[in-house]
N, C-alpha and C positions, 0 to 999 in steps of 0.2 A: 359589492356582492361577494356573498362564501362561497365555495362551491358544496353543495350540501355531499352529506355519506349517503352512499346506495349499498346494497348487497351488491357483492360481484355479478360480470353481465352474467347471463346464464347463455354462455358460449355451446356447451355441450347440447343446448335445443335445437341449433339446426345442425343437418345433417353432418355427416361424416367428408363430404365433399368440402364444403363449404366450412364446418368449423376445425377443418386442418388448415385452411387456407388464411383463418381471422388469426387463430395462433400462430402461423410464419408472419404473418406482417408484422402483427405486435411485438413478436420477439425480435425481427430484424431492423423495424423504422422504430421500437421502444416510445409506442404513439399508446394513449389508454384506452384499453379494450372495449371499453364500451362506444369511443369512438370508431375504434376500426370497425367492432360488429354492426354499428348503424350503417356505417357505410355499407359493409357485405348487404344488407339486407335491402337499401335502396337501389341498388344497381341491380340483384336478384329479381326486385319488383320492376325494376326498369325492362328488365329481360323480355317480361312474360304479362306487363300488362297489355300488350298487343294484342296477346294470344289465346285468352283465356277468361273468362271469368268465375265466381263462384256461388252457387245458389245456396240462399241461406235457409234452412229449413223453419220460417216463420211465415205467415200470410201475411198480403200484400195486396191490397185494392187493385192495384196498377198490372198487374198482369197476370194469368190463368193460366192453368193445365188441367186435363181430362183426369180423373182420376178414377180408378174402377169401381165400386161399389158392391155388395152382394146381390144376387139376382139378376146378374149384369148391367145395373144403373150406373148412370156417371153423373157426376159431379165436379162441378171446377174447382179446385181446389187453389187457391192463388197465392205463389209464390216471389219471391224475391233476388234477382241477380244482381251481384254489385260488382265492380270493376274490383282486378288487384294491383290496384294504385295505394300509396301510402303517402303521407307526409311527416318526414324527418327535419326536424331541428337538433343539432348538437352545440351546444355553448362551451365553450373553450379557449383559452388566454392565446395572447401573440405567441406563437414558439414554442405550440404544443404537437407541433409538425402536421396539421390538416391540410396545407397543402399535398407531401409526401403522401401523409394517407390516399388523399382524392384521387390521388395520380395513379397511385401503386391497384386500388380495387377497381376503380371504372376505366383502365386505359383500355381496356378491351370496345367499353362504349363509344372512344373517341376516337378509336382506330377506324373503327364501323365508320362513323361521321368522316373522316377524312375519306374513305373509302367511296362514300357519296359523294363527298365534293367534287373528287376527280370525277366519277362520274357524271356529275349535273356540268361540270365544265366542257366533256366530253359531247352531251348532248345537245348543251347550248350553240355548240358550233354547227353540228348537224341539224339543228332545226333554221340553223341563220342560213343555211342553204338552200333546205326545203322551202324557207320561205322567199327564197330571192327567186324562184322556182313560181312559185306558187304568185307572188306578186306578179309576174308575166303576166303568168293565164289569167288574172283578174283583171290588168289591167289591157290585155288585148278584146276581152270579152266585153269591157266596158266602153271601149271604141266602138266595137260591134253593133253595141244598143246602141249610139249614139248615131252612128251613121244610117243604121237604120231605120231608125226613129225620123233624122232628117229629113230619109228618101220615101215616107211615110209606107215605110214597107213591112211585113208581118215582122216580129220584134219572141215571139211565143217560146220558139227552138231554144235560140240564143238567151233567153231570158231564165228559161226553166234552166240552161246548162250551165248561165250564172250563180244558178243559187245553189244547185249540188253543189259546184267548184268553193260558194262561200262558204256551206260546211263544213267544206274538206280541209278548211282549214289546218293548219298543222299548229299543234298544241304545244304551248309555252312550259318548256322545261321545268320541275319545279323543285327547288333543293329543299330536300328534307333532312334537318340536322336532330337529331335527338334531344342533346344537352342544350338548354336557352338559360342567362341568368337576366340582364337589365332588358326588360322587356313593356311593350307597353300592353291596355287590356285588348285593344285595338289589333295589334300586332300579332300578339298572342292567339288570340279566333283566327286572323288568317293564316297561321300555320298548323295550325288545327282546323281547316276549311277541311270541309268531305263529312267523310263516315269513316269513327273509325281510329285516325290519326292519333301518335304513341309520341310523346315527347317526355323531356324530365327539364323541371325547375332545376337547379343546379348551382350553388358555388361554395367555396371554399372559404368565401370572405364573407359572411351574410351577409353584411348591412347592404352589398348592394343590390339582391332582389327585396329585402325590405323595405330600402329608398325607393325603389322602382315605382314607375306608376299603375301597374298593374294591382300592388299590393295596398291602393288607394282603393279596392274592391274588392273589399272580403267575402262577402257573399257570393259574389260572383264568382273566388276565387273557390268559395262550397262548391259552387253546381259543377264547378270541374273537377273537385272530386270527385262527385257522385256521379261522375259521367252524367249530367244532363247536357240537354243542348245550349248551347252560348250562341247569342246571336248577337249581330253588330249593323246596324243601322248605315248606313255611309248618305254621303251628304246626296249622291245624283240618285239616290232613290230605289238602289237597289241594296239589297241585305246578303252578310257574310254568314253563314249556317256553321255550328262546327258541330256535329253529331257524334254522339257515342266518344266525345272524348276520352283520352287516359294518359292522365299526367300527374306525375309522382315528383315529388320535391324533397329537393334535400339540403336541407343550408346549416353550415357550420359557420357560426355567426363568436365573435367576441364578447363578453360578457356585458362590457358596456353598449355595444350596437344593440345587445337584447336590450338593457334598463332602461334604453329610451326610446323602444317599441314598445314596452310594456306600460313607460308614463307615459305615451301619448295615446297606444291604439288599444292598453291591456285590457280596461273594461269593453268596449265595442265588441275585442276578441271574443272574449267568454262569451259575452252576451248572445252573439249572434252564432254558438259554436266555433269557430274557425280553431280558437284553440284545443278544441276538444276533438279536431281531426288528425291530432299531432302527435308524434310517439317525441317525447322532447327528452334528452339526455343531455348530466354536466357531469363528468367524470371526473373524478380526480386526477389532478395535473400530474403527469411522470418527471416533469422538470426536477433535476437535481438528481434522481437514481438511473438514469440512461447509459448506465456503463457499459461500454461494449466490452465484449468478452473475446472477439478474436472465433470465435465459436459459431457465429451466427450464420453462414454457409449461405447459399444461393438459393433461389425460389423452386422448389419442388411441389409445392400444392399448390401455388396461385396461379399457376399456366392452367392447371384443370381447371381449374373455378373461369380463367378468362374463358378457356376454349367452349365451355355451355354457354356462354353467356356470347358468345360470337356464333353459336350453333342457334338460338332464341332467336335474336336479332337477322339471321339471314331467312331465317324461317318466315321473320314477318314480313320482311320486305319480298319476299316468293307469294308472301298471297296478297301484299298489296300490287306486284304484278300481276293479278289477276280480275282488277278491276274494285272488287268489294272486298272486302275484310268478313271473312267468317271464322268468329273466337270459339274455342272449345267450352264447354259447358263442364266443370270440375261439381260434385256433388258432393253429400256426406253420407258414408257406411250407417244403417240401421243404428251402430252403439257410438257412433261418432257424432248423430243427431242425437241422439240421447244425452250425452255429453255434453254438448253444444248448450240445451235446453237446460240441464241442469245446475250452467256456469253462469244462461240469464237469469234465472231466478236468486241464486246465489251473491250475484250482485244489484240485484231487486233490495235484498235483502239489506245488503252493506249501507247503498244509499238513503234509507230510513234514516232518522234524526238520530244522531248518536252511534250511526253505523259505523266502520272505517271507512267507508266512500264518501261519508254524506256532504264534505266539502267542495268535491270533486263531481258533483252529480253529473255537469253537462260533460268530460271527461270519461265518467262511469257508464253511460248514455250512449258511448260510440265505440266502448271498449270491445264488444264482445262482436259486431258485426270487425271492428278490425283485425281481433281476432282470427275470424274464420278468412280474413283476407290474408293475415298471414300463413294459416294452414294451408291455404289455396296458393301461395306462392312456393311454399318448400316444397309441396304437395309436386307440383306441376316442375319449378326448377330442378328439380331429382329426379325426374322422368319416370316418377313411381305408378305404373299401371292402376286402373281402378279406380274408388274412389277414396275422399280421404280419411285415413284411420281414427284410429281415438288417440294413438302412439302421435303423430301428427299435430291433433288437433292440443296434445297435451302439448308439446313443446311449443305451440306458438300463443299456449296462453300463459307459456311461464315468460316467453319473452313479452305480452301485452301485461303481465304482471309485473312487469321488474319497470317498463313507462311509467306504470301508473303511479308507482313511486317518486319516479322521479319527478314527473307533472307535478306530483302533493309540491315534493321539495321546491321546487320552483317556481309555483305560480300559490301558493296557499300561503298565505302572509302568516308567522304565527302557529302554524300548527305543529303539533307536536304529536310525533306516531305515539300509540296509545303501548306503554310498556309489555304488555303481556305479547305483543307482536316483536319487539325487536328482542324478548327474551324467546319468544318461538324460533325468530331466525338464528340468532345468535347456538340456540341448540340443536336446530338446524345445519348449521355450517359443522359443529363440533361433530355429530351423530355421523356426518358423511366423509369428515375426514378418516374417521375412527373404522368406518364402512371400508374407507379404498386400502385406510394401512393397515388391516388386519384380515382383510378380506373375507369381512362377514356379515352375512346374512340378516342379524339378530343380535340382539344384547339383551344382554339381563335389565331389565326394568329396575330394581333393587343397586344394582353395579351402576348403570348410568348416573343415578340420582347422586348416591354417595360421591363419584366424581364429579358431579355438579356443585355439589356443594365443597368442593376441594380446590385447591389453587389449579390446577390443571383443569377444572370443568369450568362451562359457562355459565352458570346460573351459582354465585355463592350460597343463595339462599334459596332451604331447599321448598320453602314454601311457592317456591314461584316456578317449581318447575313441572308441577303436576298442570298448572295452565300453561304454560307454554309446551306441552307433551300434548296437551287436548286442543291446540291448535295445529300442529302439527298433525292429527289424527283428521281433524277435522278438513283439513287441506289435502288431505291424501299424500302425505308425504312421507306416514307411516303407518302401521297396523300394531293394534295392543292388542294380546290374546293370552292365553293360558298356555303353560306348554310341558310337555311330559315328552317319553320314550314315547310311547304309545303313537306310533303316524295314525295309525286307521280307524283310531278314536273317532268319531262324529262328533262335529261344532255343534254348540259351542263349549271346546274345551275349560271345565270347570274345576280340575285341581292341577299343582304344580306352580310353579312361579310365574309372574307376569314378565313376557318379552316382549321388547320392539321388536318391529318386523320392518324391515325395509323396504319401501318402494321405488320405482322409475321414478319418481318425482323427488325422491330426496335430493336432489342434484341442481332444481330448482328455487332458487330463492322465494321467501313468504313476502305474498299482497303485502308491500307496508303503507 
């Protein structure tokens, strides 16, 4: 297997915390960025699927809200919350340093973890107390009935003060680790037994939660996506609940542990979605240009990025000391839902026969609710008051655009991105460089072209750049207008030269 070309990750999408923190590791482990940023992005959601979820602004049979109506009527109007859980796959050769990566972004998660352990070690000992305690009183209380019983004498007292004493049991410590990778599906629901419960699939070597026998239950391993409930049948007759789960994975597998998941389970995958729950990345290998430079200096942005990410994680375990789990409810701004809505229809669109999605359909199918999961994740790990913006919700569908890509590249046998898209990126990538080293606004429409078609532009020929310019338009990644002295003119400006106008989205790579 190749490793296919992607457009660069589009690092500058998440936050300024966060993608200071993707560029120190890259530069310092020389690991490829679009590995590192999956990882950032898995531990982020690791963070904060405890804590939160997000309502997508679409109707939803399965649950209601009151909503007001004129003349004061209401009406249910029924909506959708989905957990902000993700599933990452990153494909990657031996020696591309995924260990170093794993280490370097989620050691915060596994400090946490050790931090439990001592703990559940600590309380193991204090309950083997209590209950050496507590074994007394039961079993002097149960001479009691016996002797009493014998001397056929009232038994009532004694018997009532047995069965308080058996409630009072003292309850079995119970170690809660976050990271799990060879797991059974068995095992799995009992650590996810409750309401609630926050784990992460986890490893650095795929194939071995792929071997795992967990991953013998695709479906199964959906509904834990979608946070349903998982239930487990056990042999004495009683059943294992695990409610409201949230469990986010993350596997950086070898390219051949993927080829022969793909030839054994790939159709089932698709079939049944499982792959289409996936943000799947293969990056090109840095092997051979890792030259250190002497330059690379010490960690200054990843200690922030760990410290939220240990502020998350303590938060949760504060209100699973309080018995139940209650997740914050993240929403979308009035133009942020409008956005939202005008991103599903736009890939309503793609998916038609001959669309750019249309290969991709069950993929295209989960793109946009992951989407808003990841707006709802940077949203919430940024601790940004309110609800989420349109600023927001753009950046996490440049990052579900840049997946979608690479899912074509590696699961579509055969296909080939349609030219006028890789000449939009292509002039994409040039328009923004041109943007940062000149620092401007606008270009002449007229000047671009002529450079396009010159050895320094991207598009040789200049017939091909007027579509890749109306893609580009059409993506919102730039604006065509007319332009003059005249600012106070009224649109639509109709004499003067045609300029590009730059947008916040130039920054992001085009759907390929």
């Amino acid at each position: 297997m190749i490793s296919p070309r992607h457009p660069p990750y589009p690092v500058d999408a998440f936050h300024l915390l966060t993608s200071n923190a993707i560029r120190e590791v890259r530069w310092i482990l020389k690991a490829p960025e679009a590995m590192v940023a999956v990882s950032f992005l898995a531990t982020s959601a690791i963070a904060v699927q405890g804590l939160a979820d997000v309502e997508l602004p679409i109707f939803n049979e399965d649950t209601s809200q009151q909503v007001e109506l004129e003349e004061g009527k209401k009406l249910d109007q029924p909506v959708q919350h989905v957990p902000l859980t993700l599933n990452l796959a990153t494909v990657a050769v031996s020696g591309e340093r995924k260990t170093a990566v794993d280490r370097a972004v989620a050691k915060s998660v596994r400090t946490h973890d050790d931090k439990r352990l001592s703990k559940y070690e600590t309380d193991v000992d204090s309950h083997d107390a209590e209950m050496s305690v507590w074994n007394s009183i039961h079993q002097g209380l149960h001479r009691k009935l016996i002797i009493l019983t014998k001397n056929a004498k009232p038994t009532d007292s004694v018997a009532t003060t047995a069965k308080v004493h058996a409630l009072s049991k003292p309850t079995q410590p119970r170690l809660r680790q976050t990271i799990r990778s060879d797991i059974s599906k068995s095992a799995l629901t009992e650590v996810l037994r409750g309401d609630g419960e926050s784990i992460a699939l986890m490893s650095n070597e795929g194939d071995i939660p792929l071997r795992s026998e967990a991953m013998q239950h695709l479906a199964w391993l959906n509904s834990a996506w979608d946070g349903s409930t998982l239930l487990i049948d056990r042999a004495n007759g009683r059943s294992v609940a695990a409610r409201n789960p949230r469990v986010t994975t993350n596997l950086m597998i070898q390219p051949e542990a993927f080829q022969r998941f793909i030839e054994k389970r790939g159709d089932e995958a698709r079939d049944i979605g499982f792959f289409a729950r996936y943000l799947v990345a293969w990056p090109m290998s840095t092997q051979g240009s890792r030259f250190i430079t002497g330059t690379e200096g010490s960690w200054k942005h990843l200690p922030k990025f760990h410290a939220r990410v240990k502020e998350l994680l303590e938060e949760y375990d504060r209100r699973l000391s309080t018995g139940k789990i209650k997740r914050d409810l993240i929403r979308f701004t009035p133009e942020a839902r409008a956005r939202w809505i005008e991103q599903v229809n736009f890939t309503e669109q793609a998916i038609q026969e001959g669309g750019a999605l249309f290969e991709v359909k069950d993929a295209a199918s989960k793109a946009n609710e992951i989407a808003a999961r990841i707006a709802g994740i940077l949203h919430y790990f940024e601790g940004t008051p309110g609800d989420i913006t349109v600023d927001t919700l753009e950046r996490a569908i440049a990052i579900m655009d840049w997946h979608i890509g690479a899912f074509i590249g590696l699961l579509v046998p055969g296909y080939e991105t349609p030219q006028v898209l890789k000449d939009a990126e292509r002039l994409r990538g040039y328009l923004y460089r041109i943007m940062r080293q000149m620092q401007q606004s606008a270009l002449n429409c007229n000047w671009v072209e002529r450079n396009s078609a010159r050895h320094d532009g991207p598009l040789r020929r200049a017939a091909r750049f007027g579509p890749a310019l109306k893609v580009l338009e059409e993506c919102g990644a730039v604006n065509v207008d007319y332009h003059h002295g005249d600012s106070n003119q009224s649109y639509p400006r109709k004499r003067g030269p045609l300029y590009i106008y730059f947008t916040n989205k130039l920054g992001y790579p085009v759907m390929m």
